[in-house]
C-alpha positions in Angstrom: 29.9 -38.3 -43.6 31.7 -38.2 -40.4 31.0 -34.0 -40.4 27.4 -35.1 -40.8 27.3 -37.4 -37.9 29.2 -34.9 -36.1 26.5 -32.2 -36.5 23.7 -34.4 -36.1 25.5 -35.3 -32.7 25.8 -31.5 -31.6 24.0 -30.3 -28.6 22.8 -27.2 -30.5 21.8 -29.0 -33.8 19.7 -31.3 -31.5 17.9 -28.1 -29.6 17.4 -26.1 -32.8 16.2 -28.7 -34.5 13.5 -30.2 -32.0 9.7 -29.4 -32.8 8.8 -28.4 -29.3 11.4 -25.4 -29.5 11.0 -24.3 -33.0 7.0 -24.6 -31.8 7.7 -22.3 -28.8 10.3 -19.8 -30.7 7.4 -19.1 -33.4 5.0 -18.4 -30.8 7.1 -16.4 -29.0 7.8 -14.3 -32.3 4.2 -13.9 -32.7 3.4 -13.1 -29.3 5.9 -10.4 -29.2 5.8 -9.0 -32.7 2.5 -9.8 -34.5 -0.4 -10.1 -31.9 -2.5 -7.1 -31.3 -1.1 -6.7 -27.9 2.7 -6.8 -29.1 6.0 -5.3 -27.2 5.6 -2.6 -30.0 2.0 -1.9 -29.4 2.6 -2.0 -25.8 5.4 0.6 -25.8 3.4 2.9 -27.9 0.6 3.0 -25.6 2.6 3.6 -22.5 4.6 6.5 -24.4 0.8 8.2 -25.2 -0.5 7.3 -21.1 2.9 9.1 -20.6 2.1 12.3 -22.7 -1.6 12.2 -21.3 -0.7 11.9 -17.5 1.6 15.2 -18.5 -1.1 17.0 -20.4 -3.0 16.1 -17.1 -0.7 17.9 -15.1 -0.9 21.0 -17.2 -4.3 21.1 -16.9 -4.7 20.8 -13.3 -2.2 23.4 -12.8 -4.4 25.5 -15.2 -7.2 24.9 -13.1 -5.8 25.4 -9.8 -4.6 29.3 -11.1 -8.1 29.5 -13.0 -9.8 28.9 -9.0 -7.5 31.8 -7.5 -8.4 34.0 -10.7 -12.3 33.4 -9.6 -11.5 33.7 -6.5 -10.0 37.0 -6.4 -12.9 38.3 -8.7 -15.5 38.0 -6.2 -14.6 41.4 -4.7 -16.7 43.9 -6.9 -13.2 45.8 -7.4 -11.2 43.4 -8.7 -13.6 42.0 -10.8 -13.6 45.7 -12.4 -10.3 45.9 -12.4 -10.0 42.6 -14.3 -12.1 43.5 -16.8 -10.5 46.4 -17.4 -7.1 45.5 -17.5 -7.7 41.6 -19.2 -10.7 42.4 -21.4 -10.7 46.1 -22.3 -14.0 47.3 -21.0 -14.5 50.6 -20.1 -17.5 52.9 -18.7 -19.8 54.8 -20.4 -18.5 58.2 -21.1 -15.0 57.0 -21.0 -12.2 56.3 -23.4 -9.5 54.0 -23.0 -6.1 54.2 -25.0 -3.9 50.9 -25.6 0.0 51.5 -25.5 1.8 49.1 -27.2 5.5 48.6 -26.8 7.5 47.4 -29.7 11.0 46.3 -28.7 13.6 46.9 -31.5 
């Protein structure tokens, strides 16, 4: 009897046990768990922003030596030489042999 009244009397029996915080202490578990904008759900989201802002970055780099590519090819020679070397065109009466190089 006197260990009840004891607990009953403790500060932390008294908090955990009030409506108001056991209220709050659910929401809050829902809030950060269970609601469609969760902790969880967050972080996941900010990890995929993170991978897109770095695919991002690829891709303007891509773009940036794509620009001095076509901007070298506007001189008729280079553009020949390009196509050449990148594409393996060739002229009319004119045969080209590829040499492969096989390391071993």
């Amino acid at each position: 009897m006197k260990l009840l009244i004891k607990i009953k009397n403790n500060r932390y029996f008294k908090l955990f046990s009030n409506i108001y915080f056991i209220t709050f202490t659910i929401f809050l578990f829902w809030i950060l768990f269970f609601d469609s904008n969760s902790i969880l759900v967050n972080l996941k989201l900010q990890k995929e922003i993170n991978q897109l802002n770095e695919r991002k970055a690829e891709l303007e780099d891509q773009i940036s030596i794509d620009k001095k590519i076509i901007s070298s090819l506007q001189n008729i020679d280079s553009l020949e030489r390009y196509a050449r070397e990148k594409l393996y065109m060739k002229k009319e009466n004119e045969e080209i042999y590829i040499i492969e190089y096989t390391e071993e």
